[in-house]
PDB file with one MODEL, atoms N, CA, C and O in Angstrom:
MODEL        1
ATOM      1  N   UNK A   1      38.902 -35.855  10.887  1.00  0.00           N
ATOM      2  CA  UNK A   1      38.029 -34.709  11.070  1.00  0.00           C
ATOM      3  C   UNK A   1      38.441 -33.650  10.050  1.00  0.00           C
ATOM      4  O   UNK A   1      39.538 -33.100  10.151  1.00  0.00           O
ATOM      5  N   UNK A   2      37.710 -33.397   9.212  1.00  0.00           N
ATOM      6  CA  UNK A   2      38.033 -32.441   7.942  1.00  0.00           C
ATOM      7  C   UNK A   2      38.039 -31.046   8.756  1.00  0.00           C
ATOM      8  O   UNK A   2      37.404 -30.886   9.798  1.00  0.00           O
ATOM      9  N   UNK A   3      38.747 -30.171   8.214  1.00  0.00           N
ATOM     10  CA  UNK A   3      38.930 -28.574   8.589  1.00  0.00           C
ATOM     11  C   UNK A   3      36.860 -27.846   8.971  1.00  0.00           C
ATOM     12  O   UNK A   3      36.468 -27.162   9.916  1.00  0.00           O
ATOM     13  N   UNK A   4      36.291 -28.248   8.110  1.00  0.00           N
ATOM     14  CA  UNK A   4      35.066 -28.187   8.204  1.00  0.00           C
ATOM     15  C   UNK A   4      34.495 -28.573   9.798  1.00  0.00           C
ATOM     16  O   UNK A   4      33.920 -27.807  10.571  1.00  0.00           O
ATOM     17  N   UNK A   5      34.832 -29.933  10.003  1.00  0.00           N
ATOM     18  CA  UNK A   5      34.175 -30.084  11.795  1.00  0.00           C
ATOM     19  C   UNK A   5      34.636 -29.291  12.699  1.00  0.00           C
ATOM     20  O   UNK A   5      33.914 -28.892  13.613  1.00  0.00           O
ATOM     21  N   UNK A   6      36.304 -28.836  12.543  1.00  0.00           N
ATOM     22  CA  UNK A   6      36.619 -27.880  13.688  1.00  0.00           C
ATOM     23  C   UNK A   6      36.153 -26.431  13.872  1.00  0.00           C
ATOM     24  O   UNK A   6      36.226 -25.688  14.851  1.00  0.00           O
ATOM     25  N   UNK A   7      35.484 -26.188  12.224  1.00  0.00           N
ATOM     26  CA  UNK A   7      35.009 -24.780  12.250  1.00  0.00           C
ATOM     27  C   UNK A   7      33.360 -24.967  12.785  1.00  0.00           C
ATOM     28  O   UNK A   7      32.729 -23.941  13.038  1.00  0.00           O
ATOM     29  N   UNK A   8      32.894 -25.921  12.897  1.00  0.00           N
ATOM     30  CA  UNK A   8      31.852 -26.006  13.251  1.00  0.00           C
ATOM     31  C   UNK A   8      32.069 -25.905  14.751  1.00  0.00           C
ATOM     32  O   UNK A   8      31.613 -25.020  15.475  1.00  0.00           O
ATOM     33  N   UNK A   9      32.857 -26.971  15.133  1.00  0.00           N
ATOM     34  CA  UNK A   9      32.774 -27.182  16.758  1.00  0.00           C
ATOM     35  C   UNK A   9      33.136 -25.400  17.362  1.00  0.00           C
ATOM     36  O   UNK A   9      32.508 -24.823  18.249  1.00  0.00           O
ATOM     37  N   UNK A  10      34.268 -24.859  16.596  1.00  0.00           N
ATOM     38  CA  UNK A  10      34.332 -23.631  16.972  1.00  0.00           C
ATOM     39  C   UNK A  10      32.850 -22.813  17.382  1.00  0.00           C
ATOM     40  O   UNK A  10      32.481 -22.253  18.414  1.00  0.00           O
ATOM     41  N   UNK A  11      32.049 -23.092  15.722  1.00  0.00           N
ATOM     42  CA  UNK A  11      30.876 -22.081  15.634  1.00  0.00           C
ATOM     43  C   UNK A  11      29.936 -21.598  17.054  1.00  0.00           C
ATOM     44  O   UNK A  11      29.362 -20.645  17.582  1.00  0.00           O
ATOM     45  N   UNK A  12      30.267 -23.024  17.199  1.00  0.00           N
ATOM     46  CA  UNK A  12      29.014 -23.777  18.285  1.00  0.00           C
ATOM     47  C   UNK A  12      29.715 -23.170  19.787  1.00  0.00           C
ATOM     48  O   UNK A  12      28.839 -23.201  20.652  1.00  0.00           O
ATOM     49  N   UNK A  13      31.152 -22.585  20.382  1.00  0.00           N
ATOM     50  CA  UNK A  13      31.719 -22.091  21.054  1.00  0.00           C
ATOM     51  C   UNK A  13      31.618 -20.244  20.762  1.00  0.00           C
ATOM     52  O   UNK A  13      31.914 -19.394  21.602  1.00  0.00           O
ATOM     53  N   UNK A  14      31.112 -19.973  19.325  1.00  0.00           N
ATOM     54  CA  UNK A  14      31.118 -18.323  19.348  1.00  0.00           C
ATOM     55  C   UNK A  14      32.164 -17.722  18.911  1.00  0.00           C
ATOM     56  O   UNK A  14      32.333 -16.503  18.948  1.00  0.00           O
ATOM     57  N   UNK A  15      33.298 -18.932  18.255  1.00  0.00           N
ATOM     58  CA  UNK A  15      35.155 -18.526  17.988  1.00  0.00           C
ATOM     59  C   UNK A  15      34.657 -18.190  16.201  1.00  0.00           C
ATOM     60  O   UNK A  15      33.824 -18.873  15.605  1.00  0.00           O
ATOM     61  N   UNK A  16      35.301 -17.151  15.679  1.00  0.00           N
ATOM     62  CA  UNK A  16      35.250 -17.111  14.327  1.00  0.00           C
ATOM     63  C   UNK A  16      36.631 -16.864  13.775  1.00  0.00           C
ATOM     64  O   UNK A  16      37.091 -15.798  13.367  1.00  0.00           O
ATOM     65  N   UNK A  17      37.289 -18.221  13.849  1.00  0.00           N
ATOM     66  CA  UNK A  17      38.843 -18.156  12.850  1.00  0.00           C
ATOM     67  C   UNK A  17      38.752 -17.693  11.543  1.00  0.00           C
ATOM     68  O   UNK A  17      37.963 -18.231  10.766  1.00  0.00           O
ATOM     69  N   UNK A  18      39.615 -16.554  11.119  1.00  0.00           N
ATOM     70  CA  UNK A  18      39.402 -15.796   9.777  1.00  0.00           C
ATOM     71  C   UNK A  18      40.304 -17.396   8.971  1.00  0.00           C
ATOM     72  O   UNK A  18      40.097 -17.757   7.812  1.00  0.00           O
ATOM     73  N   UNK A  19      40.960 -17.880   9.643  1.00  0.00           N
ATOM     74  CA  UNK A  19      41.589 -19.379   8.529  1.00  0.00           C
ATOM     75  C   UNK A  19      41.917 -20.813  10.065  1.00  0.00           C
ATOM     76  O   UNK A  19      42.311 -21.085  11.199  1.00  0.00           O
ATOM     77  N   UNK A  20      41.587 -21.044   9.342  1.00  0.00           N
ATOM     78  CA  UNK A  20      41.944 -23.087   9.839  1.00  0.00           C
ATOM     79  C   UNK A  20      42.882 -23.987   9.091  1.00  0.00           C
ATOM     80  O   UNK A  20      42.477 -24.733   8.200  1.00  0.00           O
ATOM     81  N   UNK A  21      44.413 -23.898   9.538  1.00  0.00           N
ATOM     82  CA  UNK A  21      45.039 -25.025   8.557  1.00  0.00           C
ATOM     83  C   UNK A  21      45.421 -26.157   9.444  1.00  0.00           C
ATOM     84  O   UNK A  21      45.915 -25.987  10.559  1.00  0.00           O
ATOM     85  N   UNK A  22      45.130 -27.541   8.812  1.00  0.00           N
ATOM     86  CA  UNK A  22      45.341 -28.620   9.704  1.00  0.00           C
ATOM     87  C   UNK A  22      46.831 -28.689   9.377  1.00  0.00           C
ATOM     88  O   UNK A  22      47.507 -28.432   8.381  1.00  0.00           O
ATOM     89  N   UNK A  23      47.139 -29.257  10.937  1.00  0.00           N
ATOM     90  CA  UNK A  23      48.852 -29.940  10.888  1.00  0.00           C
ATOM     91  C   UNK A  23      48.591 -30.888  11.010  1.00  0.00           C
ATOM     92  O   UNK A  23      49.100 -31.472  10.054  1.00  0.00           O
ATOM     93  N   UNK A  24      47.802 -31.947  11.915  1.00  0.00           N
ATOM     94  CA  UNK A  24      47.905 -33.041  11.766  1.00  0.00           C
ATOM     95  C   UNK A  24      46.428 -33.416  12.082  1.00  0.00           C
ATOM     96  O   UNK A  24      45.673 -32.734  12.775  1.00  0.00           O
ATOM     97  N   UNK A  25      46.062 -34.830  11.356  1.00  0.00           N
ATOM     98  CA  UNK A  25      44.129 -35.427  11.152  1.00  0.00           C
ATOM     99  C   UNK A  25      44.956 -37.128  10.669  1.00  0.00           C
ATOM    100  O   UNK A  25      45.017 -37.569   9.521  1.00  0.00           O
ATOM    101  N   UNK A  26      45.419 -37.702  11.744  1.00  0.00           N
ATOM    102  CA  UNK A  26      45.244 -39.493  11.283  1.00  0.00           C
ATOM    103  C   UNK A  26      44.059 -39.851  11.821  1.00  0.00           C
ATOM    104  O   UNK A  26      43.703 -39.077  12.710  1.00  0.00           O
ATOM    105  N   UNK A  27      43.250 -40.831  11.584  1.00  0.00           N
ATOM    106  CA  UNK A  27      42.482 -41.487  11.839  1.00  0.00           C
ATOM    107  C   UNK A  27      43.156 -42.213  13.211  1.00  0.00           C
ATOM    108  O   UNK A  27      44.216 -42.830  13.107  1.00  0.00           O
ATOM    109  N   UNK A  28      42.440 -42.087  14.529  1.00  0.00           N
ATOM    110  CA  UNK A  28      42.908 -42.974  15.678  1.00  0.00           C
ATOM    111  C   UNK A  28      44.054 -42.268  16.075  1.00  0.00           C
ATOM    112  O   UNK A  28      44.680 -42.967  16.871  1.00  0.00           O
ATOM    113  N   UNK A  29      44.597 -41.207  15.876  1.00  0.00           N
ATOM    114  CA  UNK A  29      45.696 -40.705  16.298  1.00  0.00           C
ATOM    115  C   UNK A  29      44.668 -39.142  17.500  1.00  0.00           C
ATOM    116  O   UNK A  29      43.533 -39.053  17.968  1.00  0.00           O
ATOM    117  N   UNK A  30      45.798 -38.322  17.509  1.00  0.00           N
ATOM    118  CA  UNK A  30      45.784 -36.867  17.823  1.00  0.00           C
ATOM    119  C   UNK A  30      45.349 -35.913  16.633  1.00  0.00           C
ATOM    120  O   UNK A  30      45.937 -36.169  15.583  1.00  0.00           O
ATOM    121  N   UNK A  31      44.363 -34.773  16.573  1.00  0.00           N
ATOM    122  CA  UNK A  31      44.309 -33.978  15.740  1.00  0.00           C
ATOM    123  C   UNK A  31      44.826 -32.596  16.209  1.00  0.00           C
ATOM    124  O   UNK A  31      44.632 -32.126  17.331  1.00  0.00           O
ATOM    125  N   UNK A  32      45.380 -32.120  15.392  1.00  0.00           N
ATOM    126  CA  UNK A  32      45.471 -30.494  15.306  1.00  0.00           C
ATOM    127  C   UNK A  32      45.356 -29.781  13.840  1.00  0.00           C
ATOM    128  O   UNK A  32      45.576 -29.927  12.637  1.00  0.00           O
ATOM    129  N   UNK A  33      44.750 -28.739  15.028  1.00  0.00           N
ATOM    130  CA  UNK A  33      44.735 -27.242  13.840  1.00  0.00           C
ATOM    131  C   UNK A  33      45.231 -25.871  14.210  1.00  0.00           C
ATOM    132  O   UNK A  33      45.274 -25.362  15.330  1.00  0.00           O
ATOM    133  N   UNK A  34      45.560 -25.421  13.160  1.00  0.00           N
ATOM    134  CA  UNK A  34      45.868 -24.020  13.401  1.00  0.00           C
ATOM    135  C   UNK A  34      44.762 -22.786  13.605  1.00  0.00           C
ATOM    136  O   UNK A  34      43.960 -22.581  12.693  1.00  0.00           O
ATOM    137  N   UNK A  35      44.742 -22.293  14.330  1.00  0.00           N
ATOM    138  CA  UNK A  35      43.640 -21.255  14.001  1.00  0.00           C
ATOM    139  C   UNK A  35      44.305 -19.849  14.008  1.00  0.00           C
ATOM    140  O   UNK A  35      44.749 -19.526  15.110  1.00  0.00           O
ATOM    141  N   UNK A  36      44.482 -18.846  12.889  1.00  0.00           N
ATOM    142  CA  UNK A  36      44.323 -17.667  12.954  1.00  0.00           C
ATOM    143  C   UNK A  36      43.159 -16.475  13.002  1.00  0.00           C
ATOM    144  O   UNK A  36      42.850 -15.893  11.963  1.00  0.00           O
ATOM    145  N   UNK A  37      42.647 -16.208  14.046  1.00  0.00           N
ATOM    146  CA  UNK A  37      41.922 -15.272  14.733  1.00  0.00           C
ATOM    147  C   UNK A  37      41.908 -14.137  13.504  1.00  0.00           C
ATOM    148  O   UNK A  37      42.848 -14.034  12.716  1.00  0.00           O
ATOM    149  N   UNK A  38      40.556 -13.193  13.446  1.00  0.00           N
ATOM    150  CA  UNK A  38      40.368 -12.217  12.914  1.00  0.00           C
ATOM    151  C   UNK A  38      41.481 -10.795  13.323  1.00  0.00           C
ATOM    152  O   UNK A  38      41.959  -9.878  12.655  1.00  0.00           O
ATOM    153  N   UNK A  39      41.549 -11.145  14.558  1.00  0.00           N
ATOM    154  CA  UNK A  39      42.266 -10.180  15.447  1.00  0.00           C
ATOM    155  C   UNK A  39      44.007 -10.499  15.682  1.00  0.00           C
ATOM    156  O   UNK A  39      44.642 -10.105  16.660  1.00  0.00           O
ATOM    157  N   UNK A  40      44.657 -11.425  14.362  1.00  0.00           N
ATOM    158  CA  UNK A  40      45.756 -12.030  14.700  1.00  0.00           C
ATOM    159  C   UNK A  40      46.753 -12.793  15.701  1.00  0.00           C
ATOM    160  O   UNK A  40      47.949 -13.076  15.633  1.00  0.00           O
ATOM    161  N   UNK A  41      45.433 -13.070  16.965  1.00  0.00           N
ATOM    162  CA  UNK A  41      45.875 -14.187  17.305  1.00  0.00           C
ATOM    163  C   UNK A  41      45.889 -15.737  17.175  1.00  0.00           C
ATOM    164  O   UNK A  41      44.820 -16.170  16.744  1.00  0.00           O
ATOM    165  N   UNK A  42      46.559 -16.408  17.363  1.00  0.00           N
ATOM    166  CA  UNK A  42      46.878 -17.637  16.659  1.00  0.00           C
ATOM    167  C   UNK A  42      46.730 -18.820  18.128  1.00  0.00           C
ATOM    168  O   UNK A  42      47.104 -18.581  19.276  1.00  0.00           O
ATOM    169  N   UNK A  43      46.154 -19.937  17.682  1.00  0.00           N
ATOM    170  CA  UNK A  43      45.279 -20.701  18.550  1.00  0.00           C
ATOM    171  C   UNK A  43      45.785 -22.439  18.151  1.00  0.00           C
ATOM    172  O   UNK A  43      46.894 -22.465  17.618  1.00  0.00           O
ATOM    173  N   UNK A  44      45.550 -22.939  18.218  1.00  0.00           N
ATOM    174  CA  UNK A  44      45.767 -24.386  18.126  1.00  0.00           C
ATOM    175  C   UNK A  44      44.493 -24.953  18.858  1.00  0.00           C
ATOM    176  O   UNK A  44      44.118 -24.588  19.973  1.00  0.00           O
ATOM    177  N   UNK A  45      43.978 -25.752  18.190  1.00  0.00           N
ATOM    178  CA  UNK A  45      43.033 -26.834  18.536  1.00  0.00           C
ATOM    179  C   UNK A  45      43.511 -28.093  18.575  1.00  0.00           C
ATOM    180  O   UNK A  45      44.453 -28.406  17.847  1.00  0.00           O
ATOM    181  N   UNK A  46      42.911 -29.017  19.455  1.00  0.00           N
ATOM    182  CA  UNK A  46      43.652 -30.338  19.702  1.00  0.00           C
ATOM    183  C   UNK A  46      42.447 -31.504  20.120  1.00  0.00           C
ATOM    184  O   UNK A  46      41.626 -31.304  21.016  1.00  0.00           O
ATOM    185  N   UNK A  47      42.499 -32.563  19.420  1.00  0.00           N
ATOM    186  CA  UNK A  47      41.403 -33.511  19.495  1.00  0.00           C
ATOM    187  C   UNK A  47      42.410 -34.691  20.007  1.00  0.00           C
ATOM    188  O   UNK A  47      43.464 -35.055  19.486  1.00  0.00           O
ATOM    189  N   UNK A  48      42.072 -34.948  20.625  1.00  0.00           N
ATOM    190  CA  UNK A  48      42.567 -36.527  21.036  1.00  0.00           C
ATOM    191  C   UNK A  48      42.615 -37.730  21.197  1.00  0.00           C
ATOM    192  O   UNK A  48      41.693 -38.132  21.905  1.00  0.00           O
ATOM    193  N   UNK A  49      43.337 -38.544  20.826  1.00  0.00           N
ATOM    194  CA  UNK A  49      42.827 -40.269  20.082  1.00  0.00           C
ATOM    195  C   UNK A  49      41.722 -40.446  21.362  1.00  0.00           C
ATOM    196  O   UNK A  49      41.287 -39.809  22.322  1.00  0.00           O
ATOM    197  N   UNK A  50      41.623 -41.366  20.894  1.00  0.00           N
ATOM    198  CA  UNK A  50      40.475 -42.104  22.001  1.00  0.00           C
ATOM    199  C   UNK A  50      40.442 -43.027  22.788  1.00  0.00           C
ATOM    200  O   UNK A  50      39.456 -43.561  23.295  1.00  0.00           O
ATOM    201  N   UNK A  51      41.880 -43.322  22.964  1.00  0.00           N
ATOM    202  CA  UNK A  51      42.781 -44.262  23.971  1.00  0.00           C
ATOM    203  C   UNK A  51      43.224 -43.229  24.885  1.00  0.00           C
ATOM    204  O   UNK A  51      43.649 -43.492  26.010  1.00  0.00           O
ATOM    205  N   UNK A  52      43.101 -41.685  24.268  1.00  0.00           N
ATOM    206  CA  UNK A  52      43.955 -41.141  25.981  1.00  0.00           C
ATOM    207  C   UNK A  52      43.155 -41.083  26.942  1.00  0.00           C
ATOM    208  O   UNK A  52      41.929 -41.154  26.852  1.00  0.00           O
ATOM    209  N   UNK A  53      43.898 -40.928  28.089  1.00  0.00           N
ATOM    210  CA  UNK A  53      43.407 -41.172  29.823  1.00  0.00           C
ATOM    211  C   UNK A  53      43.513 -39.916  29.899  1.00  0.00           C
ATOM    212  O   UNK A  53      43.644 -39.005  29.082  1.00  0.00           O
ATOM    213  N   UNK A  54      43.414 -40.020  31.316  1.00  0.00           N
ATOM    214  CA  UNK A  54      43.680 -38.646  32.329  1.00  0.00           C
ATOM    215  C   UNK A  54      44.947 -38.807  32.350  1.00  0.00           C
ATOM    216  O   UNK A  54      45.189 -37.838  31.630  1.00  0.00           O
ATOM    217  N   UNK A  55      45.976 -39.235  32.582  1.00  0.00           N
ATOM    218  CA  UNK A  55      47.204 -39.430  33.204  1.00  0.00           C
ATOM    219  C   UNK A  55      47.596 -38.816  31.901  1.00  0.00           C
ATOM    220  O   UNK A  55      48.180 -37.754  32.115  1.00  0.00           O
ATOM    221  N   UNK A  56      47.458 -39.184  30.198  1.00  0.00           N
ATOM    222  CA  UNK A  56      47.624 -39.045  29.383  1.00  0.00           C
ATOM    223  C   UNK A  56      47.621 -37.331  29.127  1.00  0.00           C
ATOM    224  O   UNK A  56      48.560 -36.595  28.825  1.00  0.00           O
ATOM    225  N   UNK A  57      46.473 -37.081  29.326  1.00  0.00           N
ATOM    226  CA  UNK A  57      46.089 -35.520  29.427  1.00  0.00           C
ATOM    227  C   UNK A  57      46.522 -34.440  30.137  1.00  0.00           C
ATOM    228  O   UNK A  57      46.546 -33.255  29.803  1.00  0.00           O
ATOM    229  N   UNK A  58      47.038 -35.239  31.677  1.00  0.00           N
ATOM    230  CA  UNK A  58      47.484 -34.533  32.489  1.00  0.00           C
ATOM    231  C   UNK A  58      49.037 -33.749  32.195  1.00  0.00           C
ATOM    232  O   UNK A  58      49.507 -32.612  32.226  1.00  0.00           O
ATOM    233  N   UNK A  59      49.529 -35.326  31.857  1.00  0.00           N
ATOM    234  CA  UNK A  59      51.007 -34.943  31.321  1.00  0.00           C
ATOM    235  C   UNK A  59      51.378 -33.904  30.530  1.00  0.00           C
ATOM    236  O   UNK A  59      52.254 -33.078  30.783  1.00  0.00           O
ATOM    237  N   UNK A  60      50.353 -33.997  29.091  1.00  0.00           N
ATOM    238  CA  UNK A  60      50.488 -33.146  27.596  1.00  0.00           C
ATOM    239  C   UNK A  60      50.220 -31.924  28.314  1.00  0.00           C
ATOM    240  O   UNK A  60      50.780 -30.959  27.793  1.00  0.00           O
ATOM    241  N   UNK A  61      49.372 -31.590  29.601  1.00  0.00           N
ATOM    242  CA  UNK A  61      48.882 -30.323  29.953  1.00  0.00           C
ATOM    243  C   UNK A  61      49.727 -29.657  30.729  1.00  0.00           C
ATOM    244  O   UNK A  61      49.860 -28.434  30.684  1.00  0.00           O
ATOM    245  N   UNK A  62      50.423 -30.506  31.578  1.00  0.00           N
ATOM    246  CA  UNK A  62      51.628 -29.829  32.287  1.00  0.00           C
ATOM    247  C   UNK A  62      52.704 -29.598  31.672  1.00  0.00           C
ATOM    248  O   UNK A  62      53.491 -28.904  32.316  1.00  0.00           O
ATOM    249  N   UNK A  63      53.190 -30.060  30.215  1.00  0.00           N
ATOM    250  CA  UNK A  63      54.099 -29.965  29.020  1.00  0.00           C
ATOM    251  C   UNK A  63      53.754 -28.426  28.698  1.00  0.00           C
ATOM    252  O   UNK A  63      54.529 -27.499  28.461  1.00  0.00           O
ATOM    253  N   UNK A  64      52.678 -28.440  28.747  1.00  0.00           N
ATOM    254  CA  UNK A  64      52.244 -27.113  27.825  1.00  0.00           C
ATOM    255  C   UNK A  64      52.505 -26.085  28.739  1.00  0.00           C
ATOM    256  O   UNK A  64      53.056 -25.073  28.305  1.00  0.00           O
ATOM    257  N   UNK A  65      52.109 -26.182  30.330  1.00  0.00           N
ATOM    258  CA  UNK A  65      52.065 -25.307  30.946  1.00  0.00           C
ATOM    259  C   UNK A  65      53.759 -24.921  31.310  1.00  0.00           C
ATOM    260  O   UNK A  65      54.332 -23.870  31.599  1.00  0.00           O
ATOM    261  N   UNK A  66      54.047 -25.835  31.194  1.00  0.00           N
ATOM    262  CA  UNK A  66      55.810 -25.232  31.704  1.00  0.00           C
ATOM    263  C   UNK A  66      56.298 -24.254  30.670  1.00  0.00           C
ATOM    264  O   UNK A  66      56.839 -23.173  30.902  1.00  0.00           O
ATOM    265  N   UNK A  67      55.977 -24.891  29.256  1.00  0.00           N
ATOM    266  CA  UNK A  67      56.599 -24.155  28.002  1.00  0.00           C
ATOM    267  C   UNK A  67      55.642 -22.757  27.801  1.00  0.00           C
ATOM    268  O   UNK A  67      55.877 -21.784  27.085  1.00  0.00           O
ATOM    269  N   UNK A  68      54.352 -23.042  28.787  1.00  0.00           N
ATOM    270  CA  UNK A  68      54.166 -21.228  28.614  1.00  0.00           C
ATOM    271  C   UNK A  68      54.774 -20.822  29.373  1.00  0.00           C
ATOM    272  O   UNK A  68      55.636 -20.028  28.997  1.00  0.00           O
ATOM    273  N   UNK A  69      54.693 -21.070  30.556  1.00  0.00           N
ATOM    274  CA  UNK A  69      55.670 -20.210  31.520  1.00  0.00           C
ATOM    275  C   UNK A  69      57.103 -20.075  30.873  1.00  0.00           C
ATOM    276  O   UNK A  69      57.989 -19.454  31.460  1.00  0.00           O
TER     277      UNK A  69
ENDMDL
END
């Protein structure tokens, strides 16, 4: 997914990232991007292979949620 589709998928949500740098785009893998906000907050976008589950999702989501807390 080129930097281009995530600014679209953004568009289409109403998000206007002043920049988009990818960290990671394998083919069949996980994608991420960086997003820096007009307003300097900073965002991460995340696409996900197409083998993950729920169980898969659930996990990465409760990962995330501990490390915000």
């Amino acid at each position: 997914m080129p930097v281009g589709v995530p600014a679209r998928v953004l568009g289409l949500l109403g998000l206007r990232p002043g920049r988009i740098t990818t960290l990671k785009d394998i083919l069949g893998a996980n994608g991420s991007w960086l997003l820096e906000m007009p307003d300097g907050e900073r965002l991460v976008l995340r696409r996900y292979h197409d083998r993950a589950d729920r169980p898969d999702l659930a996990y990465e989501h409760s990962v995330l949620r501990y490390l915000a807390g």
